[in-house]
Rosetta silent file (secondary structure, phi, psi, omega in degrees, C-alpha in Angstrom):
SEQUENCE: XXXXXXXXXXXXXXXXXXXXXXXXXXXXXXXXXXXXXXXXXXXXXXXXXXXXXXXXXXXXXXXXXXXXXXXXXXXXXXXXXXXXXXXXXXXXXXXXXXXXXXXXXXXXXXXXXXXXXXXXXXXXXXXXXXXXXXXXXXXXXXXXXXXXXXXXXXXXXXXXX
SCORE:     score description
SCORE:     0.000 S_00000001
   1 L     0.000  130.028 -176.587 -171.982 -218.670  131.959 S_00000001
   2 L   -81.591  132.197 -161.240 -171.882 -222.509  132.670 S_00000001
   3 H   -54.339  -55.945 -158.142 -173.159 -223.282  136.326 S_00000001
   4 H   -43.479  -53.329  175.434 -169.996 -224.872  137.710 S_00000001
   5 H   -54.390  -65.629 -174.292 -167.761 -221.088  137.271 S_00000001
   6 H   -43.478  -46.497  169.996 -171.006 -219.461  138.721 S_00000001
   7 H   -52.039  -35.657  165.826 -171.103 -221.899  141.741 S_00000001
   8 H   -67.358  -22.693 -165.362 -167.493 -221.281  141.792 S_00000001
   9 H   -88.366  -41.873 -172.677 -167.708 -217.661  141.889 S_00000001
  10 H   -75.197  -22.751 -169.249 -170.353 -217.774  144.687 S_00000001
  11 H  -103.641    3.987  179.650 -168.681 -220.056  146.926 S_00000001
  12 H   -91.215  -46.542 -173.683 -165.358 -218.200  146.689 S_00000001
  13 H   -78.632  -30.943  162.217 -167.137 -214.854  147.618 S_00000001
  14 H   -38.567 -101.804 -122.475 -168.872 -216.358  150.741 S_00000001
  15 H   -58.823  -61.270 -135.371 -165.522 -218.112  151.670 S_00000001
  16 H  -101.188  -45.169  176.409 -163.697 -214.329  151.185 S_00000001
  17 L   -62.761  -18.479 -134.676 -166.339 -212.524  152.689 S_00000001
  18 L    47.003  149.900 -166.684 -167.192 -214.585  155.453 S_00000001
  19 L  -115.387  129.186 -145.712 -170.165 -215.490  156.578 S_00000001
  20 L  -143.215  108.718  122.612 -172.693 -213.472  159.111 S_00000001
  21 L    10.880  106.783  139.932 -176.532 -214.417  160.378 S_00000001
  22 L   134.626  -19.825  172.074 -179.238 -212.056  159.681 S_00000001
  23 L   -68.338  148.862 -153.612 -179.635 -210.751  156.024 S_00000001
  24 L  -104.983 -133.306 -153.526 -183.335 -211.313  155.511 S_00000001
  25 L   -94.611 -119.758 -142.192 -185.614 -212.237  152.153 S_00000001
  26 L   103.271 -151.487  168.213 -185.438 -209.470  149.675 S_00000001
  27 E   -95.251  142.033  149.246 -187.533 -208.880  146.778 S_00000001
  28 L  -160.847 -174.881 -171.940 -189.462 -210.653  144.429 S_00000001
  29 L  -100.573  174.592 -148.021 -193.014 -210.411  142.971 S_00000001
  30 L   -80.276  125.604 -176.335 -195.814 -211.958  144.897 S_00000001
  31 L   103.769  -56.179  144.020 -196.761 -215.427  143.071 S_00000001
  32 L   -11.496  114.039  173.498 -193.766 -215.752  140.941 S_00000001
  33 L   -96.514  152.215 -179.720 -191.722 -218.788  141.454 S_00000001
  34 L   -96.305  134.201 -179.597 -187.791 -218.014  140.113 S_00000001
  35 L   -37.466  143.394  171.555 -186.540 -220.286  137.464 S_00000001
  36 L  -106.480   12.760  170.105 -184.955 -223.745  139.208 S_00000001
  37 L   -50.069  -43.759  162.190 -182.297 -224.269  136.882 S_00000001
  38 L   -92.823  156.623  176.641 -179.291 -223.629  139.368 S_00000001
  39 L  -106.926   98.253  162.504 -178.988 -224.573  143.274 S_00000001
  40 L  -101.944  120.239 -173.831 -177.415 -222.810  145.446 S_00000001
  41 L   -70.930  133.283 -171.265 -176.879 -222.980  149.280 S_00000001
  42 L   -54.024  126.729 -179.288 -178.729 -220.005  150.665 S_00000001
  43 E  -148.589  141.889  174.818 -175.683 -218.115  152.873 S_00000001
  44 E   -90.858  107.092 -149.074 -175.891 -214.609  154.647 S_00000001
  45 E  -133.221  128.883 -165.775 -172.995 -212.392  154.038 S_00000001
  46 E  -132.629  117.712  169.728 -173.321 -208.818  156.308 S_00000001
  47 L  -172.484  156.271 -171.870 -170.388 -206.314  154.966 S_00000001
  48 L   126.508 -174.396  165.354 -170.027 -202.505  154.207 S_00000001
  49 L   -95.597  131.807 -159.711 -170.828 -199.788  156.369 S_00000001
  50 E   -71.084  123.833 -176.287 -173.300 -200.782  159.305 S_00000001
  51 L   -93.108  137.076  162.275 -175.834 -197.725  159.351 S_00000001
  52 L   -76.832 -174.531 -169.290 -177.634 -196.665  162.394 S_00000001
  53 H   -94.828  -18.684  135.291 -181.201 -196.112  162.151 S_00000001
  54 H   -92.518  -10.531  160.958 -180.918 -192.657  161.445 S_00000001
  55 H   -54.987  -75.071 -108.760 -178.722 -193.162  158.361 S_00000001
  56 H   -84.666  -49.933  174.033 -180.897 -195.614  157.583 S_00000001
  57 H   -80.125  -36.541  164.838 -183.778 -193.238  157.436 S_00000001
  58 H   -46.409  -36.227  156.293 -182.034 -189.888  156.120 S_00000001
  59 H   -48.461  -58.329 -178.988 -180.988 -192.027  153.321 S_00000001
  60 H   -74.865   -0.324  148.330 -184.243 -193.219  152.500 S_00000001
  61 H   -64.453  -42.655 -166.611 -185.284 -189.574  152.915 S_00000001
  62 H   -70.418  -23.853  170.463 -182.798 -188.636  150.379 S_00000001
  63 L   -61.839  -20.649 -175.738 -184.624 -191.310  148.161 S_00000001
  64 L   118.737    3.024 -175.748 -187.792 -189.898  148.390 S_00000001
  65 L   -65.788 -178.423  165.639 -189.494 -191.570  150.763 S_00000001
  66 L  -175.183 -160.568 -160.271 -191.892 -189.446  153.197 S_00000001
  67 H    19.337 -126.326 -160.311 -195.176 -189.874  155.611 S_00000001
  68 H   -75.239  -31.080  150.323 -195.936 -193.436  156.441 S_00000001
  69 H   -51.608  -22.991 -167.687 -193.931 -194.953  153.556 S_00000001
  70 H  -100.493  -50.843  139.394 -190.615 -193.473  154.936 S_00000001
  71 H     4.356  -83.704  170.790 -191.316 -195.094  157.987 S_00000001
  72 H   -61.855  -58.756 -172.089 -191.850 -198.773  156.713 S_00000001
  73 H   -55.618  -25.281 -169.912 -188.822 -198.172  154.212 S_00000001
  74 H   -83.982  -48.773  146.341 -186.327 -197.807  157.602 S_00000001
  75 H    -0.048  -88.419  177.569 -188.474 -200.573  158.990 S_00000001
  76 H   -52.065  -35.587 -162.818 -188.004 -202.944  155.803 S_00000001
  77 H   -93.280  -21.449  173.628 -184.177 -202.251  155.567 S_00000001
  78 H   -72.600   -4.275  177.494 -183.681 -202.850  159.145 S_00000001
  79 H   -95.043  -33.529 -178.810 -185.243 -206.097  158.782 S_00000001
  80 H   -58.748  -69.264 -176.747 -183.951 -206.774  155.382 S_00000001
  81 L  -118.572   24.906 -177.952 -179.892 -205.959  155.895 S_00000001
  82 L    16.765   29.375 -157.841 -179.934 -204.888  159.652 S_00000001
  83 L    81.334   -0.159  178.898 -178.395 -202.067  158.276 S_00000001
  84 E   -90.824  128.815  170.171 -175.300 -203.034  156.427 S_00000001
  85 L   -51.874  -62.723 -174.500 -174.983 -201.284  153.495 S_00000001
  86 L   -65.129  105.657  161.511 -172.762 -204.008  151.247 S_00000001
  87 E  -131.814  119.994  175.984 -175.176 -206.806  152.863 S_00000001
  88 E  -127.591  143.983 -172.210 -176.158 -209.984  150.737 S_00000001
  89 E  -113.329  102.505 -179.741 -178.359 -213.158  150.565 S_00000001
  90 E   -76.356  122.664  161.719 -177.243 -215.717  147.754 S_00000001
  91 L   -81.981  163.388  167.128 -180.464 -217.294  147.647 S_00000001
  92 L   -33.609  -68.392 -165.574 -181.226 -221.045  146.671 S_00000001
  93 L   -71.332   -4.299  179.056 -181.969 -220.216  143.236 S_00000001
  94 L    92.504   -1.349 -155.961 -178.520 -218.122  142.767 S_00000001
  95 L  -102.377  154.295 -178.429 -180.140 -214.593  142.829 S_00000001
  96 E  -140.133  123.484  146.430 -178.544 -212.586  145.524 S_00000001
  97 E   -52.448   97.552 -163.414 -180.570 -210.177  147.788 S_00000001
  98 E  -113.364  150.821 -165.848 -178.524 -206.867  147.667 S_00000001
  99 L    70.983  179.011  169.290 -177.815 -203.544  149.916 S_00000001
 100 L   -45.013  -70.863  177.597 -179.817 -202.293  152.435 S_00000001
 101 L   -75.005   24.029  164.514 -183.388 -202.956  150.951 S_00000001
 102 L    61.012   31.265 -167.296 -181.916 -206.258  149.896 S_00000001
 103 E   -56.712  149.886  179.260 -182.878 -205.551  146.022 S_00000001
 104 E   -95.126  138.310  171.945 -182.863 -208.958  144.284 S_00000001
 105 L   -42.434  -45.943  168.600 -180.556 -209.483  141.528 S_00000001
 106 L   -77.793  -58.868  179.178 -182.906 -211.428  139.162 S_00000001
 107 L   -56.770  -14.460  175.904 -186.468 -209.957  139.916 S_00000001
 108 L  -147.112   75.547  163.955 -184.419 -206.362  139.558 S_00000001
 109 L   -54.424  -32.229 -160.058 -182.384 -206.815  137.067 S_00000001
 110 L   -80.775   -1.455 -168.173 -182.415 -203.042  136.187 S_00000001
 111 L  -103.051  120.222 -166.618 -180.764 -202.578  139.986 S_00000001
 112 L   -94.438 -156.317  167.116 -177.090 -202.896  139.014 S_00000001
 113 H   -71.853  -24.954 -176.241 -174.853 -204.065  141.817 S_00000001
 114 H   -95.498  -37.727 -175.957 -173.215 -200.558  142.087 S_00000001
 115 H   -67.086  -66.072 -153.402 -176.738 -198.879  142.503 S_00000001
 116 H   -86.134  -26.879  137.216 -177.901 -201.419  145.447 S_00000001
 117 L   -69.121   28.174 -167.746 -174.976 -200.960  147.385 S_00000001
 118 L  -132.007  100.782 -155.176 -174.482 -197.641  147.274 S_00000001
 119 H   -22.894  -79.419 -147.912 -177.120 -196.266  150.122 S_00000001
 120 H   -79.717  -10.105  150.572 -178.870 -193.525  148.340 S_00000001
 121 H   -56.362  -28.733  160.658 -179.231 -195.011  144.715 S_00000001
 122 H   -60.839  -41.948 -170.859 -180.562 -197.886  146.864 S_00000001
 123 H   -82.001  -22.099  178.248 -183.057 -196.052  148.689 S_00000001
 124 H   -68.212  -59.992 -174.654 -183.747 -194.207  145.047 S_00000001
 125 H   -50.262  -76.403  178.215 -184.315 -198.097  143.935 S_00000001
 126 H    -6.253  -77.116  170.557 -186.416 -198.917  146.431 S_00000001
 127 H   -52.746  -34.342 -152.456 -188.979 -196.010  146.139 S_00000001
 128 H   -88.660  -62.584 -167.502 -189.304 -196.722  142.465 S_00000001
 129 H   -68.026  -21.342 -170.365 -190.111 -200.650  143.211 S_00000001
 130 L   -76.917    5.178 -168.810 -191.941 -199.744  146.311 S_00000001
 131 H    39.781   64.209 -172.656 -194.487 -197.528  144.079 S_00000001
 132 H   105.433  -46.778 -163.904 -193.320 -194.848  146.141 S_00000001
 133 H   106.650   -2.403 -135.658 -193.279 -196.235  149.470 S_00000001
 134 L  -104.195  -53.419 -170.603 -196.970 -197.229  148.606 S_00000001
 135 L  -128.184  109.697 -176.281 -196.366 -201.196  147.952 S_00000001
 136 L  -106.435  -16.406  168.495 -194.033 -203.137  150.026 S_00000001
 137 L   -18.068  -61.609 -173.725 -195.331 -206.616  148.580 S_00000001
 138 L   -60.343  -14.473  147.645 -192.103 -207.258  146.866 S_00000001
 139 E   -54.534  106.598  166.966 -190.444 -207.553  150.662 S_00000001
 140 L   -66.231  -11.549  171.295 -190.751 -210.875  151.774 S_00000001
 141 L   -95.556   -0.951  149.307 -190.098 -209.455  155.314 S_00000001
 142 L  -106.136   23.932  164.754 -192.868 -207.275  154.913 S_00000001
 143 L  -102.454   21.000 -168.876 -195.450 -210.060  153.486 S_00000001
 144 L  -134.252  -32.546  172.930 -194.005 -211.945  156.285 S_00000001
 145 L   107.021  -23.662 -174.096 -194.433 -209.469  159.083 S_00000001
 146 L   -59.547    4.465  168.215 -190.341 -209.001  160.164 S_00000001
 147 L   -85.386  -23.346 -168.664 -190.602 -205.781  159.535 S_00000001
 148 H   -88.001    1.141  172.151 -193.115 -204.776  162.057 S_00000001
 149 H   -96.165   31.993  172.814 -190.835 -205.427  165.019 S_00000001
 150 H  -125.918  -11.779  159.320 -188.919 -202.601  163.787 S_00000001
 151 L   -55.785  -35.199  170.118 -191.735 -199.923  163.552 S_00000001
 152 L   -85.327    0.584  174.331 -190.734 -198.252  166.725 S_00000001
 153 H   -98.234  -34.410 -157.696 -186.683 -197.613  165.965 S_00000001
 154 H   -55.748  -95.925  167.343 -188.296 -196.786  162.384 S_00000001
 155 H    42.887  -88.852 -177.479 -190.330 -194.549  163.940 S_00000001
 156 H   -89.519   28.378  171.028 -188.107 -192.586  166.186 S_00000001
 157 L   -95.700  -54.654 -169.803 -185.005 -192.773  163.276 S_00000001
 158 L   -48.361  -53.796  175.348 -187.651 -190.840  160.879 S_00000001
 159 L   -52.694  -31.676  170.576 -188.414 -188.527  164.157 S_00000001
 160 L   -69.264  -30.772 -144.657 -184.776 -188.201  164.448 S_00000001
 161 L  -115.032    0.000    0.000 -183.778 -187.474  161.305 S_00000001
């Protein structure tokens, strides 16, 4: 695809979705710069259904998380997508942070678009990139720290749920 349709296609779904504050980072691997062939302006798109923080963790129950990992995963997504399920980050680079855990489009290719919005294949994704619940590196909001001012609703959502 020739940049100019992609650029078109991106700036049409902002413009139709509107645009919303607050979707975070997403994934990518630690070191790894993403190819600079395309530009894009970075825009924050919040749509779907908005999950409380017990969704947020029964889903990521249903994924597999558990202990201290399940925990961090409600954590990570509330920092990631602030719970909206459809929630996305067109990044610079054109890659769009998608769903709840905000899988990235390029760096998780194998994450289709229908998987990472659709809670509990997302939370299924997750554990798998997460080793588990084990490695949160690929979250730039947890190599960043935004996640930990969300450990106490994780917390009581897990305790909740």
């Amino acid at each position: 695809m020739s940049r100019t349709p992609l650029l078109g296609l991106l700036a049409a779904l902002a413009f139709t979705a509107g645009l919303a504050p607050v979707a975070s980072a997403g994934t990518l691997p630690t070191g790894i710069a993403a190819p600079a062939t395309v530009e894009c302006t970075q825009q924050s798109i919040l749509d779907g259904t908005h999950f409380s923080d017990v969704q947020i963790a029964r889903t990521a129950r249903s994924g597999g998380f558990s202990g201290y990992g399940w925990q961090v995963s409600v954590a990570v997504a509330l920092a990631e997508s602030s719970g909206w399920t459809r929630a996305v980050l067109i990044n610079t680079d054109c890659s769009r942070d998608r769903g709840l855990w905000q899988i990235n489009s390029y760096w998780h290719s194998e994450v289709s678009d229908a998987v990472a919005f659709d809670p509990v294949p997302a939370a299924r994704a997750a554990f798998t990139i997460s080793s588990g619940g084990g490695n949160w590196s690929p979250w730039v909001t947890y190599n960043n720290g935004a996640y930990q001012q969300y450990m106490a609703r994780a917390q009581a959502a897990v305790n909740a749920a």
